[in-house]
C-alpha positions, 0 to 999 in steps of 0.5 A: 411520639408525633403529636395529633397536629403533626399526625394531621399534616402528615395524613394530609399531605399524604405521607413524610415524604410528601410533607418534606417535599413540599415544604422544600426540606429533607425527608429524616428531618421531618422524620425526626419532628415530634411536631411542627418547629415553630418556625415551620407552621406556616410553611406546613399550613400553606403545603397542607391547609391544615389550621395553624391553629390545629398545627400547634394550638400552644402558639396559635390557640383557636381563641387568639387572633393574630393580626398581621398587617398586609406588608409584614406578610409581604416582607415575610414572603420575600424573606421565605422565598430567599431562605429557600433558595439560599438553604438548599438549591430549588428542585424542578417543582420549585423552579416551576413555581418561580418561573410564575412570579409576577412583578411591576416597574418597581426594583422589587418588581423587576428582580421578581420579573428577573428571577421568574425568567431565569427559573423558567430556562434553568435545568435542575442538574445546571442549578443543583451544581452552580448550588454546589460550587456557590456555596459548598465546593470541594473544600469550600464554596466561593462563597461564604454565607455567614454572619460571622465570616462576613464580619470577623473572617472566621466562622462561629465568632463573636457575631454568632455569640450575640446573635444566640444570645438575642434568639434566645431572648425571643425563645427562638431555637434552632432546629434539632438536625440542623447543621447550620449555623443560626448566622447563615444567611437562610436561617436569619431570612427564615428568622426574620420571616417568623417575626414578620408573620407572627411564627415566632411571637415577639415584641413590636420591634423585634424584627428592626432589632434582629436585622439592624443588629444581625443583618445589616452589617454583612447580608447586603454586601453577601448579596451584591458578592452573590450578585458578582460571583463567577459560578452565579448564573441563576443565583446571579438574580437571586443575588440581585432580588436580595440586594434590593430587598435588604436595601428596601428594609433598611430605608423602612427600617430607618424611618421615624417610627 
């Protein structure tokens, strides 16, 4: 039984179906939800401006403030915006919506600027299929994007143990219906967008934790091979917006706190 909060994004969006599309997820998982996951809140509060509060008041009670300062907001978006793309290829709404970033003259800025005109000429079969062959193919993709594959060769390895291990710790929990991995590169910039925003509640400190230990040892050469990868033409500047991003937190991770 789907809870009043659950009930309430449904009616406003105007069906599950709806409310999927939206939030760039497939209609069974929806479906399947008996309320919002934790770390879907925001993504369903900005798709239907239903209170997060009112979405699931266990976490986001009416009388707790959460204060989220302006550049983990930021950082969360970046994060959100590279689990997207990299979770599943961007439909013909999505691609609009990229084609209106904006950017200015610093390397972030131009790797928005970048993506935003390659969003603006792509076809939506051309993507769906480069998707395919990045990261699927028949067998398997040319890329692999994982945690454990980057660092041992081999999927579900040692990398993948501690990392459970440490999101258990956070009481963070994959989602029921979700095949991957918690190492694939989406799901760990959609982990690490929880932190960032406050989606996941956890202690100061937790998103330096989850990147130094989980992140940076393979997402950025991920992104640069993305970046390189023969069947890359648009995701050649998503490959490109994450190089820059990851290098970003790691300098601002490494300063003195």
């Amino acid at each position: 039984m789907r809870d009043t909060g659950l009930e309430e994004a449904i009616r406003a969006a105007g069906g599950v179906s709806e409310l999927a599309r939206r939030i760039g997820i497939s209609q069974p998982s929806v479906s399947n939800w008996d309320r919002v996951p934790a770390e879907r809140v925001i993504a369903v509060e900005q798709a239907t401006n239903v209170s997060r509060a009112v979405l699931r008041p266990d976490l986001y009670g009416e009388a707790t403030e959460v204060s989220v300062d302006e550049i983990d907001l930021a950082r969360a978006q970046e994060y959100r915006l590279l689990a997207a793309l990299l979770a599943r290829a961007p439909d013909a709404a999505f691609l609009k919506k990229l084609s209106t970033l904006r950017g200015d003259a610093s390397p972030l800025g131009l790797a928005h600027i970048a993506l935003a005109e390659a969003a603006s000429t792509a076809s939506v079969d051309v993507v769906e299929r480069e998707f395919f062959n990045l990261f699927i193919g028949v067998g398997r993709g040319e890329l692999m994007p994982y945690g454990s594959y980057y660092l041992t060769g081999f999927l579900h390895e040692r990398p993948l143990a501690r990392l459970r291990d440490d999101l258990n710790a956070l009481g963070i929990e994959r989602n029921e219906g979700n095949a991957e991995p918690e190492d694939h590169a989406a799901m760990l910039c959609e982990i690490m967008s929880g932190i960032a925003d406050g989606t996941f509640p956890a202690e100061a400190g937790s998103d330096k934790r989850i990147f130094e230990n989980h992140l940076a040892p393979w997402i950025g050469r991920f992104f640069a091979d993305l970046e390189q990868a023969e069947e890359a033409n648009f995701y050649r500047k998503v490959g490109a917006l994450g190089r820059v991003f990851v290098d970003i937190e790691a300098e601002a991770f490494a300063l003195p706190s």
